[in-house]
C-alpha positions as CSV (number, residue, x, y, z in Angstrom):
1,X,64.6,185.6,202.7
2,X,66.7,183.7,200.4
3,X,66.8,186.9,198.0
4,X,68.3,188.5,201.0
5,X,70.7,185.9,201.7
6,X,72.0,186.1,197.9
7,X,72.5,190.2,198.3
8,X,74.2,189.6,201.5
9,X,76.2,186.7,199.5
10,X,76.6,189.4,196.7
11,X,77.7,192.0,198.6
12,X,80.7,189.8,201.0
13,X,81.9,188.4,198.4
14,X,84.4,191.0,197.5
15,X,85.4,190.4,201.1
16,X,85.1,187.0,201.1
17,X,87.6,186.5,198.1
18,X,89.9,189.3,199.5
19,X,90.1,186.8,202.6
20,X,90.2,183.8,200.9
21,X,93.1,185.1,198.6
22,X,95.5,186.4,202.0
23,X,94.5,182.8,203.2
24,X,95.4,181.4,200.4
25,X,98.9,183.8,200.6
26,X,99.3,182.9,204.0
27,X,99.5,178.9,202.7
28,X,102.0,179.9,200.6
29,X,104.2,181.9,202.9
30,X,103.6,179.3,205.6
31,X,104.6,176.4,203.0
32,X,108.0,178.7,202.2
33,X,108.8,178.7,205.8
34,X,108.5,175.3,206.6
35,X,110.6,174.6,203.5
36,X,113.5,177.3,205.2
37,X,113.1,175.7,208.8
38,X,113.3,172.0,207.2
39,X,116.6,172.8,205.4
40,X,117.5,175.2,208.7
41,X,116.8,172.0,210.9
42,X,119.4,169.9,208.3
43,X,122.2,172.5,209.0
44,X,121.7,172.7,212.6
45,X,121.3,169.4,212.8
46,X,124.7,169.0,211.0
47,X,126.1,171.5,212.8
48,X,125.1,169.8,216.0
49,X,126.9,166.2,214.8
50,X,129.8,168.2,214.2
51,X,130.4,170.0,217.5
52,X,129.2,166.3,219.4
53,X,132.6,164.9,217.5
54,X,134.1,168.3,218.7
55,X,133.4,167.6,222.2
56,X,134.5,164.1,222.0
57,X,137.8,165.0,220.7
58,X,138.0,167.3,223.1
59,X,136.9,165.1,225.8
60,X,140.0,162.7,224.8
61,X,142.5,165.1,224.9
62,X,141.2,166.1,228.3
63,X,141.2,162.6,229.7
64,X,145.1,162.4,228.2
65,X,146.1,165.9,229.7
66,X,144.2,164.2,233.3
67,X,146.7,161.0,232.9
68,X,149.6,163.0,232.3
69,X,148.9,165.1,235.0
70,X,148.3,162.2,237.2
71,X,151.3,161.0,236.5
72,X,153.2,164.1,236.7
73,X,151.8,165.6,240.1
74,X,153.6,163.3,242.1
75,X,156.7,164.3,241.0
76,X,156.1,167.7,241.1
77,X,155.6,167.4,244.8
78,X,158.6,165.7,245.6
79,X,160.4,167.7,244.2
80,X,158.8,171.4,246.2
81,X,159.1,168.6,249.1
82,X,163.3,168.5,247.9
83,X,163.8,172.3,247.1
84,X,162.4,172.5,250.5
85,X,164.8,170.2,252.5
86,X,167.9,172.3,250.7
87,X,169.6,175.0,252.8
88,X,172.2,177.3,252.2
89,X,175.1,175.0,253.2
90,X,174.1,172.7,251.0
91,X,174.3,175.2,247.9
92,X,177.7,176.1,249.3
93,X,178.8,172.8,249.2
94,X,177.6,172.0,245.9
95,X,179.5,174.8,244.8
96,X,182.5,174.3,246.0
97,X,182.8,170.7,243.7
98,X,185.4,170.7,241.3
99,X,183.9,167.9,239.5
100,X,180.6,167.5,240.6
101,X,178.3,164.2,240.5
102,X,176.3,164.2,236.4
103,X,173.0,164.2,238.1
104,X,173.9,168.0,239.7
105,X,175.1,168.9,236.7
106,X,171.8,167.7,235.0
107,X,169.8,169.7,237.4
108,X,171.9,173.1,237.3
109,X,171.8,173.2,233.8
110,X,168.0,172.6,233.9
111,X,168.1,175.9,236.1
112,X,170.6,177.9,234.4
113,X,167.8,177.0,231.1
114,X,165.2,178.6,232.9
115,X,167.4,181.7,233.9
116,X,168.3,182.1,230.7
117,X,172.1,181.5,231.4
118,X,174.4,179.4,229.4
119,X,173.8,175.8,230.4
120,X,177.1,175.2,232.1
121,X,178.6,174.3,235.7
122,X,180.8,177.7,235.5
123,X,177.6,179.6,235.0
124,X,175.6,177.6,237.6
125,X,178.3,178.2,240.1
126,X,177.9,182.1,239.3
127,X,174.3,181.5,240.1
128,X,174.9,179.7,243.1
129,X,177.0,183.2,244.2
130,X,174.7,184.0,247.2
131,X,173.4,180.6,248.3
132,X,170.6,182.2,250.5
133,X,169.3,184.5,247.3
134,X,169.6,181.2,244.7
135,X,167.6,179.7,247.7
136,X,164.8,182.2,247.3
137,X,164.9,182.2,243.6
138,X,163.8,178.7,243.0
139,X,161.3,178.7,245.9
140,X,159.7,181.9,244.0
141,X,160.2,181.0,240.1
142,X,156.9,181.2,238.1
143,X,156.6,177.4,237.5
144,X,152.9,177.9,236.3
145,X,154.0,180.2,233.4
146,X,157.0,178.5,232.0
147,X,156.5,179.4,228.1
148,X,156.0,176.6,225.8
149,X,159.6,176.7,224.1
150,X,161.4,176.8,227.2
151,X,159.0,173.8,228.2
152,X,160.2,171.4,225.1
153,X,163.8,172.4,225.6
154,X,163.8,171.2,229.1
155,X,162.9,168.3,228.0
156,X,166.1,167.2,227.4
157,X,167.4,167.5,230.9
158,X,164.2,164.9,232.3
């Protein structure tokens, strides 16, 4: 019996080593891997700092855009609530002043900027031709897609 167990030994032991040596391949592949997921795990872990200070930046700059707009909304609406208590008389009126009050001339030149007029009462008074129609056109501009460059050079005229 034990001579039989030594010819079976003898005859798996070429399979025996040929398993033992992909095992032992296996070790070293599973070794390399961990060594590329470690090092993976570093940069992703980096990676993942990086876009939590991301985030937080951009969080901040949200929270300022959120004040500004808290601030600014109100004033927005009163002034849709103004443009909507105007009427045609009153743009007759207005342009029928020789010398106008500074704050009307503030404001027209703020809309002859956004027409893309020369920023002056004669041109104002040219848009203010068909009071009715310059009505219409201020009710209808597209405030939500006022370009940047306009935006910082009506700046002045707030």
């Amino acid at each position: 019996m034990v001579d039989d167990l030594k010819a079976t030994l003898i005859k798996l032991r070429p399979e025996i080593d040929k398993n033992e040596a992909e095992t032992q391949a296996m070790v070293v592949d599973l070794e390399v891997r961990q060594k590329e997921a470690a090092e993976q795990e570093k940069v992703t872990a980096g990676e993942e700092a990086e876009s939590r200070k991301l985030f937080a930046q951009v969080a901040g700059i949200k929270a300022e855009c959120e004040a500004a707009l808290e601030v600014a909304m109100p004033v927005y609406r009163d002034a849709l609530r103004a443009l909507d208590t105007l009427d045609k008389g009153d743009i007759t009126e207005m342009k029928a002043y020789a010398s106008p009050a500074e704050e009307i001339v503030l404001v027209v030149k703020a809309v002859c900027l956004l027409r893309g007029k020369p920023e002056n009462w004669d041109e104002a008074k040219k848009l203010m031709g068909n009071a009715g129609e310059f009505l219409q056109q201020l009710k209808t501009y597209p405030k939500d897609n006022i370009k940047e460059r306009l935006l910082t050079k009506l700046k002045k005229y707030t």
